[in-house]
Steps between C-alpha positions, in 0.01 A plus 500: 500500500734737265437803743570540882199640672557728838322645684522894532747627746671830559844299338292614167331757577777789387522327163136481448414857589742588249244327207291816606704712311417333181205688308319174468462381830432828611174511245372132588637359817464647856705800587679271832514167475632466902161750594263251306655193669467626851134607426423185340755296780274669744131500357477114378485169712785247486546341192304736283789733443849410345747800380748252277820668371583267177913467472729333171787389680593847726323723242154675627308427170131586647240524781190406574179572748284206551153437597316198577144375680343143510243691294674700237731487214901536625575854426842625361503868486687685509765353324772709405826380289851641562504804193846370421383131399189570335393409160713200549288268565504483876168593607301241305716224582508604890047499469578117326672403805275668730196353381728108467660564849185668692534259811882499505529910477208572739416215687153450337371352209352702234284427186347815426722814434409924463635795443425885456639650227494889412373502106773662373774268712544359111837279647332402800190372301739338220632352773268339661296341207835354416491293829109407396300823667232592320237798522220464682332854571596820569337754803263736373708797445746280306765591707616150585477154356436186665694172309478193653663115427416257384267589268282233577389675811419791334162521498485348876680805542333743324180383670641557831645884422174566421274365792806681730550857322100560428581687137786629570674180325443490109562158343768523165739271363820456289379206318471531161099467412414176343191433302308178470368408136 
């Protein structure tokens, strides 16, 4: 693996706090990082919660929340780059290694990947469909996206968000429309 992955700790918890300050993460990430752990430390079973901070060398380059279930995607969100190494390719390459490195980072293999993205995140979505995301709905009110990898399980997916959100899930995609002559 390029990247060392940590888990969250209070040794990075002053430096991470400090990303709140940054317009960005203020619009599309939580508001506190440490207050979303311990709910999500608290409120999920062992093993279905990781809080990974992502290092280069001593450098804090990201972190990320993630979700998993025997019966569900594995859920990275949200995932929030340090402002000071963005646009630099860092995020994409840290989702590669994710998705490659699954049972090393987390403990638990992984096949199937998602993520929430506000619509006008226009980074975070760039982002992501570098590393192979692509579109599969969005909720009703269009206020978030759903992408999911690979995209050969996106219509497994999209079948499930919609048996589990009732309409509230409306399938879309990023793939350019092909037609058959």
């Amino acid at each position: 693996m390029f990247f060392e992955w940590k888990d969250y700790c209070d040794k990075y918890e002053a430096e991470i706090e400090s990303w709140m300050n940054d317009e960005d993460t203020r619009c599309f990430a939580t508001d506190d990082i440490k207050d979303e752990h311990e709910y999500w430390s608290s409120e999920s079973e062992p093993g279905e919660y990781f809080c990974k901070v992502i290092l280069d060398g001593l450098e804090v380059i990201a972190i990320a929340l993630i979700m998993r279930g025997d019966d569900r995607p594995i859920h990275l969100n949200p995932f929030i780059v340090n402002p000071k190494h963005r646009n630099k390719g860092y995020g994409t390459k840290i989702i590669s290694e994710f998705i490659r490195d699954t049972s090393n980072i987390i403990g638990f293999n992984g096949d199937v990947f998602d993520v929430s993205i506000f619509p006008n995140n226009e980074a975070a979505i760039k982002m992501f469909e570098k590393a192979g995301y692509v579109m599969a709905g969005m909720d009703k009110d269009g206020e978030c996206g759903y992408w999911v990898y690979p995209i050969s399980e996106l219509e497994n997916y999209r079948t499930r968000c919609l048996a589990d959100a009732n309409d509230y899930f409306i399938a879309t995609s990023t793939l350019p429309i092909t037609t058959e002559s």
